[in-house]
C-alpha positions in Angstrom: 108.8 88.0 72.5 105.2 89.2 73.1 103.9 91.8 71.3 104.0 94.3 74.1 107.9 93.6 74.1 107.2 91.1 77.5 108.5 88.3 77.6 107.8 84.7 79.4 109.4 82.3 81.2 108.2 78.9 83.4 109.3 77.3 86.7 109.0 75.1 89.1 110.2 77.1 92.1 110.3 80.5 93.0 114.5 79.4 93.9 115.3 81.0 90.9 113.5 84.4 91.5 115.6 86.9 93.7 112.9 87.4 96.7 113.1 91.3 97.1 111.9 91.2 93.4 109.5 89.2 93.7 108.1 90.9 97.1 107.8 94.4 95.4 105.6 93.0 93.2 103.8 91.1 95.7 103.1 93.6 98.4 99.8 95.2 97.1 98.4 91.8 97.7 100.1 90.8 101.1 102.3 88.3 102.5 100.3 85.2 101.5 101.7 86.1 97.9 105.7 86.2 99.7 108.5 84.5 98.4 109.1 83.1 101.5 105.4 82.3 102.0 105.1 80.4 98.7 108.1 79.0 99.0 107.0 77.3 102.0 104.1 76.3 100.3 105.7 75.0 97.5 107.1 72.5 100.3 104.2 72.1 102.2 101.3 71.9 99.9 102.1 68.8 97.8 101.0 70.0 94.9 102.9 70.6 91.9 103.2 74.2 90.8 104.0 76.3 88.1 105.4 79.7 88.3 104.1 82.0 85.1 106.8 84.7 84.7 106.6 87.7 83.0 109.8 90.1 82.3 110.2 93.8 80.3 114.0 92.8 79.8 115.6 91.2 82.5 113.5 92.9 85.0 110.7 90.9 86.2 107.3 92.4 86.4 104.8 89.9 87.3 104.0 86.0 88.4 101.6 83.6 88.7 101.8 80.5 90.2 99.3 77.7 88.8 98.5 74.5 91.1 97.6 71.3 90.0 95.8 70.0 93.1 95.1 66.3 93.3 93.2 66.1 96.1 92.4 68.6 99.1 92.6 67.8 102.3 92.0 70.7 104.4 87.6 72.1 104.1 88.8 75.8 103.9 90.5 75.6 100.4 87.6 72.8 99.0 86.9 74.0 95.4 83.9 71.5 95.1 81.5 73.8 97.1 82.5 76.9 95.9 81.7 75.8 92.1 78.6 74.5 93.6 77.6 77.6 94.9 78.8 79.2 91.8 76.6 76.6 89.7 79.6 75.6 88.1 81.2 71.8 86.7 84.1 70.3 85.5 87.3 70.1 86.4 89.6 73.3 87.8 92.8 74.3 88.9 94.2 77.1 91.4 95.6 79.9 90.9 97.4 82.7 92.6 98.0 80.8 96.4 97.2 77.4 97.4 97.7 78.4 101.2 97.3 81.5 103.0 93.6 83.1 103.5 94.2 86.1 100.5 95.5 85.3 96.9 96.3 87.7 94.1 98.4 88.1 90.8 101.9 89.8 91.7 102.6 92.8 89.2 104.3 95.8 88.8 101.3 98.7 88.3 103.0 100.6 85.2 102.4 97.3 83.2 99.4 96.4 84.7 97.1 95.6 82.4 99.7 94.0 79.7 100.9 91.5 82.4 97.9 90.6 83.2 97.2 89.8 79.8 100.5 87.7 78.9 99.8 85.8 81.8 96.0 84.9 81.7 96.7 84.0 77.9 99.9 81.7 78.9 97.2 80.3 81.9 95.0 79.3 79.3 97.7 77.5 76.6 98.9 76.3 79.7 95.9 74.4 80.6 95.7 70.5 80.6 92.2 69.8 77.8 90.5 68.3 80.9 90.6 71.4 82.5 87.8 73.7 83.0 89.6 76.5 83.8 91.3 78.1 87.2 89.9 79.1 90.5 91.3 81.9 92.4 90.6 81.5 96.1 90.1 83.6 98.9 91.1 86.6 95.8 91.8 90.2 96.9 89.9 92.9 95.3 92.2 94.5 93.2 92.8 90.9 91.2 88.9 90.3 91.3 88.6 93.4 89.6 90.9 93.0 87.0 89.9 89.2 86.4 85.9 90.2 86.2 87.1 92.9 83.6 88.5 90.0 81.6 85.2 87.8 81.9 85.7 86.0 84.8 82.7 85.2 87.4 83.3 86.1 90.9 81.5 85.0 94.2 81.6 86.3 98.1 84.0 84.6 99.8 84.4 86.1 103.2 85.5 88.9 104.9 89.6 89.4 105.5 90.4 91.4 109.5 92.8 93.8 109.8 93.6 96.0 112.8 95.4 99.0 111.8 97.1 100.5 114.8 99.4 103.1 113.5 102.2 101.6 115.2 100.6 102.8 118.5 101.8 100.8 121.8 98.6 99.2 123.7 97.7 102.1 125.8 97.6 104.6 122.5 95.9 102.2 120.8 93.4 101.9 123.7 92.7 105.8 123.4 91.4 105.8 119.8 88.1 103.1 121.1 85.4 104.5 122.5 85.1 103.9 126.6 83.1 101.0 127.1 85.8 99.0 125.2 88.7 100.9 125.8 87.9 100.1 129.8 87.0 96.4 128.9 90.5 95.9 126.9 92.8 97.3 129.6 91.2 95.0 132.0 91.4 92.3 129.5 95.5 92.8 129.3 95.9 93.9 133.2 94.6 90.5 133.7 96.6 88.5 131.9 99.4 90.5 132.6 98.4 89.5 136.4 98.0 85.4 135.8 101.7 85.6 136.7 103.0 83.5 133.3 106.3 83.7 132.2 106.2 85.8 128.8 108.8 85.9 125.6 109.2 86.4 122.2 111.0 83.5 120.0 111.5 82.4 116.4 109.5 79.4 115.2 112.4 77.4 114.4 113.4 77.8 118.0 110.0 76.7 119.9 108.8 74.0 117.2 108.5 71.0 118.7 107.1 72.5 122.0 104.0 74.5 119.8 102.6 71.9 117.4 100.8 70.3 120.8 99.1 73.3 121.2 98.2 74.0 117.9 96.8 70.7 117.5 94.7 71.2 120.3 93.2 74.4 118.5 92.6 72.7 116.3 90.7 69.8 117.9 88.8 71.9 119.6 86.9 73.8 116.5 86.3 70.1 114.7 89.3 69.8 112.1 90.9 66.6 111.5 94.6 68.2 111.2 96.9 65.5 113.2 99.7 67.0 114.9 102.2 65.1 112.3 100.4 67.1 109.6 101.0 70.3 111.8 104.5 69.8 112.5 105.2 69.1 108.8 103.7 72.5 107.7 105.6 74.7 110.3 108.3 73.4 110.5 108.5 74.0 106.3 107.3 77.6 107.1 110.1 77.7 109.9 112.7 76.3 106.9 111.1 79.5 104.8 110.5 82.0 106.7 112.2 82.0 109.9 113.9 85.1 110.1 110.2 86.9 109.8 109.2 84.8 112.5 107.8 85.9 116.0 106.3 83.4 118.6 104.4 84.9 121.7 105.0 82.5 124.4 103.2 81.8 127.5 104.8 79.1 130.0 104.1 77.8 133.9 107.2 77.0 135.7 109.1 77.1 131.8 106.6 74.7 130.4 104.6 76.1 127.1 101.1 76.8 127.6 100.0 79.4 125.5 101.7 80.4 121.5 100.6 82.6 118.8 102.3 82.1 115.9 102.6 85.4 113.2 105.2 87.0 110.9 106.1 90.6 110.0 106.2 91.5 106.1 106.5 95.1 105.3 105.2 96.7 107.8 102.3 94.6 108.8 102.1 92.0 111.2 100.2 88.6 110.0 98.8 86.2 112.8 98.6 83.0 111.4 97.9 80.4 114.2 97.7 80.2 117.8 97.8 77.4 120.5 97.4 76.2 124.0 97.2 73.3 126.6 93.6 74.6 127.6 93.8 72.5 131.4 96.7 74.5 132.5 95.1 78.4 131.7 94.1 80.3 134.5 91.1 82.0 132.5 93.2 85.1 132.1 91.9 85.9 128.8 95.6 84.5 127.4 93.7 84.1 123.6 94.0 87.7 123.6 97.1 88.4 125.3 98.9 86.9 122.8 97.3 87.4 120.0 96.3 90.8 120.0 97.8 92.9 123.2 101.2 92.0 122.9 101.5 91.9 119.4 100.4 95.8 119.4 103.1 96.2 121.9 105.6 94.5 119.7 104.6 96.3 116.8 105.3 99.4 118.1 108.5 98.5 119.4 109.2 97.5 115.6 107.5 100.8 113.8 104.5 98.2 112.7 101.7 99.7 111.9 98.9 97.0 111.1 98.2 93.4 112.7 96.4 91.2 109.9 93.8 89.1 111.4 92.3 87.4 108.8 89.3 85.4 108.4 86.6 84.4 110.6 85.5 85.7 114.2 84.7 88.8 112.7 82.5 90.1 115.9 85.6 89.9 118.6 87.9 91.4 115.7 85.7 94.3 115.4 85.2 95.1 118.9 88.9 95.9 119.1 89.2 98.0 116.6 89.6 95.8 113.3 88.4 96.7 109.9 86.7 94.4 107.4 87.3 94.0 103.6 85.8 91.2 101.1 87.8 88.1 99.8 86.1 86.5 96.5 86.2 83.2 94.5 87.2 83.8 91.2 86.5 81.2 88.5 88.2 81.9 84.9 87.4 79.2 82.8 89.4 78.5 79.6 86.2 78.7 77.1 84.3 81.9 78.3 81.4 79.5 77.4 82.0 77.5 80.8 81.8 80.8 82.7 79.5 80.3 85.6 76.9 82.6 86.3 77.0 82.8 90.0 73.9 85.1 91.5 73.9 88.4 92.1 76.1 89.1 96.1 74.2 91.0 98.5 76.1 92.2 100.4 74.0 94.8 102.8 74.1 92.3 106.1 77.4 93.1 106.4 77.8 96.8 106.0 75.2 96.7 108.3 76.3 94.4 111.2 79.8 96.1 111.1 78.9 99.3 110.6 82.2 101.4 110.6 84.1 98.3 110.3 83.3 98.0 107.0 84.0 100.9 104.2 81.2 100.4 101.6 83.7 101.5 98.6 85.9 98.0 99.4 82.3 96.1 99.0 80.3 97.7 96.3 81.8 95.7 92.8 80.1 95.7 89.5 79.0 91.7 90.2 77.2 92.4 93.3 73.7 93.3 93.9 
């Protein structure tokens, strides 16, 4: 038993862990911390994991799941040019999320701060001598904070979209932009409303095989080396996962599959996570947007939903309908505060600038920025 009467236990799958538990610790930080999520990761990832678990008697009150990584294979979760940015060496694993574009320590708030400290100290005892220490990647603010507080470094990562809609249909949601784009969207949607496809609503499990082609060819077209083997293998694990939270906006000509956007709902939010389409047979009927934006909000408000999680990148589009901006940082922890980096200061002013009201400057001002 710990001193502050918590107690730990290891795993090697979250199977053990009820997932309602485990999500009501997980929800300040967002569905990329799920059950289901890392459960599918835990499938998909190929690295080994270890689930840090912290209980006040048999409740459980907080997790943290430790990756030992081999080698990476997709760019956007490289550790090697994040510690170069940072100005940092050695060897490190990851921490918090090995998939998903947000990572963050699960806990429950009224034992904050003595979680935090069972399972950073368990990290550390934890940690093979090779090891430098852990990386968190793509980590929310509230765990940034609290790991800087403990002497960690932290570095910009990028910014994380969300468009909060108040669980508005598309026509309310249209109302609360200002005319220009409120008049651009509607035409945007009445367009590909018009195009004359055949629209629906299915779970992944249901229209697999038919949406890895597409989402290969997404991916193809912005330069990564993802094969559609690789693809497949990934959602159809999410599908194994996570199924029942599915929902796949379809497109299709004459029944054929032309257009997908694959996102799930998680307490009350609705997270995009990939889209996809056989580009020759699109009628340039804006269908990117259709079904990644306009009929989710319809969905969502058919389903009391009252936020569509857009994630990373694009930032300029996201913003012009509507969607609001808040950091993700790279957090290194190292097991000797000794191998700390010492990243420079983040100035962040170019974005508070270029997205203006997208961005709230109390989510981007931190004690290890500029």
């Amino acid at each position: 038993m710990h001193p502050t009467g918590l107690r730990l236990e290891t795993a090697a799958t979250l199977d053990k862990v009820a997932a309602e538990e485990w999500d009501a610790l997980a929800e300040p930080e967002g569905f990329y911390l799920s059950h289901g999520w890392l459960r599918a990761v835990e499938r998909e990832s190929g690295a080994p994991v270890t689930y840090l678990l912290a209980y006040a008697g048999d409740r459980l009150v907080g997790g943290l799941p430790l990756y030992e990584v081999e080698r990476e294979h997709n760019k956007f979760y490289a550790r090697r040019p994040r510690l170069e940015q940072m100005g940092a060496g050695g060897e490190w694993g990851v921490a918090g999320s090995h998939r998903g574009y947000s990572c963050g320590i699960p806990r429950a708030a009224e034992y904050d701060d003595a979680v935090l400290d069972l399972l950073l100290e368990a990290r550390g005892r934890l940690s093979p001598p090779s090891r430098t220490g852990s990386l968190f990647l793509f980590a929310t603010n509230r765990t940034a904070a609290a790991l800087h507080r403990r002497g960690a470094a932290v570095d910009f990562d990028c910014g994380d979209a969300t468009l909060h809609t108040g669980g508005l249909d598309f026509a309310g949601y249209c109302a609360t932009l200002v005319s220009r784009r409120r008049i651009r969207l509607k035409g945007e949607y009445a367009r590909f409303l018009a195009a004359g496809y055949e629209l629906g609503r299915q779970r992944l499990g249901e229209c697999l095989d038919e949406a890895v082609p597409l989402l290969a060819n997404l991916q193809a077209k912005y330069g990564h080396s993802t094969t559609a083997e690789e693809i497949h293998r990934a959602f159809a694990d999410q599908a194994a996962c996570l199924d029942d939270r599915s929902v796949v906006f379809t497109a299709r000509r004459d029944g054929r599959l032309i257009g997908v956007a694959v996102m799930y709902e998680w307490r009350g939010t609705l997270y995009a996570r990939a889209a996809g389409f056989d580009y020759g047979a699109l009628r340039d009927a804006y269908e990117y947007y259709g079904l990644c934006y306009y009929l989710p909000i319809d969905y969502m408000s058919e389903r009391g939903l009252t936020a569509l999680h857009l994630g990373i990148g694009a930032y300029s589009a996201k913003v012009k309908r509507g969607a609001r901006l808040v950091p993700l940082w790279t957090v290194a922890l190292a097991d000797d505060p000794a191998d700390t980096p010492r990243p420079a200061p983040v100035d962040l002013t170019s974005w508070r600038t270029e997205h203006g009201t997208a961005v709230d400057p109390g989510d981007w001002r931190h004690p290890w920025t500029a």
